[in-house]
C-alpha atoms as one frame of an Amber mdcrd trajectory, in Angstrom:
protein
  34.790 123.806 198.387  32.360 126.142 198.957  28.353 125.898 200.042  26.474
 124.313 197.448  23.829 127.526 198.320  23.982 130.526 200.026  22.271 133.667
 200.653  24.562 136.364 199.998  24.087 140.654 198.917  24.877 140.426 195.032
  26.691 143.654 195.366  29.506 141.482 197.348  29.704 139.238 194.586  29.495
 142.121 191.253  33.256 143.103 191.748  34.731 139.089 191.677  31.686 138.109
 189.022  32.967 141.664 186.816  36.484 139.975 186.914  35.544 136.614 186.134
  33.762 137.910 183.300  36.663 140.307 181.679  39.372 137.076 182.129  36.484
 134.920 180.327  35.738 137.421 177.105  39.487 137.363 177.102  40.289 133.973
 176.749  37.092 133.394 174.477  37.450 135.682 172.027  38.930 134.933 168.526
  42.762 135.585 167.873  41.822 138.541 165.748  39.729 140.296 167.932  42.131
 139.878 170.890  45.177 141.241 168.611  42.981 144.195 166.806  43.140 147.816
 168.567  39.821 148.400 168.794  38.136 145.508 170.709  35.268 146.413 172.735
  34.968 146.777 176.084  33.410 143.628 178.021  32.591 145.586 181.667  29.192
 147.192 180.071  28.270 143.608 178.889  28.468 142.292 182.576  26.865 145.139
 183.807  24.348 144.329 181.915  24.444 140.355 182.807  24.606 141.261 186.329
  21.298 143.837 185.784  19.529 140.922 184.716  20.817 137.963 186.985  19.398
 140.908 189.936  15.793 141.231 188.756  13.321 141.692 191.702  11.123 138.424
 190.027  14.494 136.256 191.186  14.706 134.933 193.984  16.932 131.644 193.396
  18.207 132.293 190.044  20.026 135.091 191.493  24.194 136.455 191.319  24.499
 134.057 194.056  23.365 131.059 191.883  25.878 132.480 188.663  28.262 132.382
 191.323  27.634 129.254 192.864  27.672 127.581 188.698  31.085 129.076 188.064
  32.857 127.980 190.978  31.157 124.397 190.568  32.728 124.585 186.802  35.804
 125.588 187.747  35.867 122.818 190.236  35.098 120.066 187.210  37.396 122.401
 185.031  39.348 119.126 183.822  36.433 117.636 182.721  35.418 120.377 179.640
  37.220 120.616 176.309  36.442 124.341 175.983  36.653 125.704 179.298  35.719
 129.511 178.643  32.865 127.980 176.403  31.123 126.654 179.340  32.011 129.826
 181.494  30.044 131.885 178.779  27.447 129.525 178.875  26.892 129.785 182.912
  26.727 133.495 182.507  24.101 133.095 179.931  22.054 130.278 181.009  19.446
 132.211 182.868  20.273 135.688 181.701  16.653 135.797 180.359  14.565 134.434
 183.949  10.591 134.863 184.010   8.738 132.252 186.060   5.860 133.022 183.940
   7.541 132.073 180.430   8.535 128.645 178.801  10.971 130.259 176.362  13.499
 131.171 179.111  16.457 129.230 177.548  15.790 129.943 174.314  15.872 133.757
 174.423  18.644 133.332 176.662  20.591 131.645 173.957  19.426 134.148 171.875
  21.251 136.722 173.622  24.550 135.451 173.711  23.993 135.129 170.432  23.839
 138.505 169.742  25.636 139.831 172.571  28.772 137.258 171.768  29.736 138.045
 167.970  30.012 141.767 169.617  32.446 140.934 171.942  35.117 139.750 169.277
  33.839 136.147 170.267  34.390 134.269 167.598  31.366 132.010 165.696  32.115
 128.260 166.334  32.274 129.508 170.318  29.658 131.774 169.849  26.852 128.472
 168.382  28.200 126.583 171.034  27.432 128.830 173.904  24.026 129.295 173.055
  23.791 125.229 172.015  24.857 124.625 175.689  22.306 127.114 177.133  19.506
 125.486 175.496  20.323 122.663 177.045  20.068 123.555 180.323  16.031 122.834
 179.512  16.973 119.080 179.744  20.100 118.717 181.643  20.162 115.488 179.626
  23.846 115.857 177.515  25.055 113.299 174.959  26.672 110.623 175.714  30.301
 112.190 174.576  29.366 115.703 175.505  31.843 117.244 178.222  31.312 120.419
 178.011  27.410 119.761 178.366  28.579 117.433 181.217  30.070 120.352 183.121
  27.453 123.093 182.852  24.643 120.437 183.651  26.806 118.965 186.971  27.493
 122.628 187.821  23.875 124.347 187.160  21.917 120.814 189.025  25.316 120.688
 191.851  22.528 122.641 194.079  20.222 119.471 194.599  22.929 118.134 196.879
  23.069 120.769 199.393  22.596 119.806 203.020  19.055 119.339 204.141  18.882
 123.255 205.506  21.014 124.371 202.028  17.816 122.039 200.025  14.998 123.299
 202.134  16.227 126.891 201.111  16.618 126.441 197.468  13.463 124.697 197.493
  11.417 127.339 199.332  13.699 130.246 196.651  12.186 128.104 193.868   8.295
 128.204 195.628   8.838 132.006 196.157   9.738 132.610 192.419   6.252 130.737
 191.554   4.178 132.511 194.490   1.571 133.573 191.607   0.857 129.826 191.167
  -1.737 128.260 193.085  -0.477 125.388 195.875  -2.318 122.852 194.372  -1.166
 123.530 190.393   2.370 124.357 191.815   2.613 120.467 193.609   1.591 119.358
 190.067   4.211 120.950 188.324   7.154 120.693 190.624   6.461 117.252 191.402
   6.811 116.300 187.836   9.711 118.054 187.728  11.246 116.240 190.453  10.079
 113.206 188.670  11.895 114.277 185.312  14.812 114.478 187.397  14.880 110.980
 188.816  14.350 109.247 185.628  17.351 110.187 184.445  19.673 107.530 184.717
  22.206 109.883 186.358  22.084 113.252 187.346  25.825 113.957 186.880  27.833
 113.204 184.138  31.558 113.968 185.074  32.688 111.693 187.144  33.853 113.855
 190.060  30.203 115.361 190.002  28.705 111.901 190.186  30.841 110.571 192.692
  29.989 113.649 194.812  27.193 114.537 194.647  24.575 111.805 192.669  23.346
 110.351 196.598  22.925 112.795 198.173  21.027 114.857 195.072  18.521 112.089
 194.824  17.809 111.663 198.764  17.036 115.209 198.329  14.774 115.457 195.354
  13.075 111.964 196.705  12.219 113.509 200.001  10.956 116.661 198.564   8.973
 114.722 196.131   7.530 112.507 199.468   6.685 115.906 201.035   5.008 117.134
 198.124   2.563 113.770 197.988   1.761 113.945 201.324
């Protein structure tokens, strides 16, 4: 398995994401589109993807945190009904990132619903790409909702890094908010953290909650302690 976070140059990662993303589109899209002669090409659409996952206002929802989702998802890949569903969704998720807005999700399902239907992608995948990226905002799935279960397990997976792999996500996450003031910023991300712990689990599949549920919750209690004092 690999780190739960890294730091890592996105250009090593553009040539294995730009693959990933071709074999997804592939498998996603509808049988007509994959059978018809003209079907568009899916490398400008992750150039495009990758443009925006490498704005300079990033600094943990980066390539290397699309990366990190997808291998987490294709580590729980058992647990989704509609595996390239959830793939589509990862890439999405964040596609639309600014720390400043509170309609992040939202245009970012937005996009894949436009950006989908284009790609041959067919419309029952296409709503439930952009259904799964809006819930990202929660990370709260239904009770009978696997493929929600994945992306949420894979997208919160970071909150069980080792203490070093935490402290760095956490400080990412500060640095994205730098134009916030200390004081409003321990407001806000301790409530978050709060939000978090009230859930009555973090991870839904079971090989996410087995793994990773402790030490998640050590982690998001002791930043939470840190924040207080």
């Amino acid at each position: 398995m690999t780190p739960l976070s890294r730091a890592v140059d996105n250009t090593d990662l553009a040539p294995e994401l730009r693959r990933r993303w071709a074999a997804t589109v592939a498998e996603a899209r509808s049988p007509v589109a994959r059978e018809g002669a003209a079907r568009p090409d899916p490398a400008p659409y992750a150039d495009d993807l990758l443009a925006r996952w490498s704005e300079p206002q990033r600094r943990y929802h980066t390539v290397g945190h699309l990366s990190d989702v997808l291998d987490r998802i294709d580590e729980l890949a058992t647990f989704a009904d509609d595996l390239p569903v959830v793939q589509l969704a990862a890439w999405f998720h964040d596609a639309v990132y600014r720390p400043d807005r509170s309609e992040n999700e939202e245009r970012s399902a937005a996009l894949a619903e436009r950006a989908l239907p284009e790609l041959g992608v067919g419309p029952v995948r296409t709503a439930e790409v952009a259904r799964l990226v809006r819930l990202t905002v929660t990370h709260d799935p239904a009770p009978d909702d696997r493929d929600g279960d994945v992306l949420c397990d894979a997208d919160l997976a970071v909150l069980a890094g080792s203490p070093d792999g935490y402290a760095a996500y956490a400080a990412a996450v500060r640095e994205e908010y730098a134009f916030v003031p200390d004081a409003e910023f321990t407001v806000g991300r301790s409530a978050v953290l709060r939000q978090l712990l009230a859930l009555p689990r973090l991870f839904r599949t079971p090989m996410g909650y087995d793994r990773w549920e402790h030490v998640a919750r050590r982690n998001l209690a002791t930043e939470l302690d840190l924040l207080s004092g």
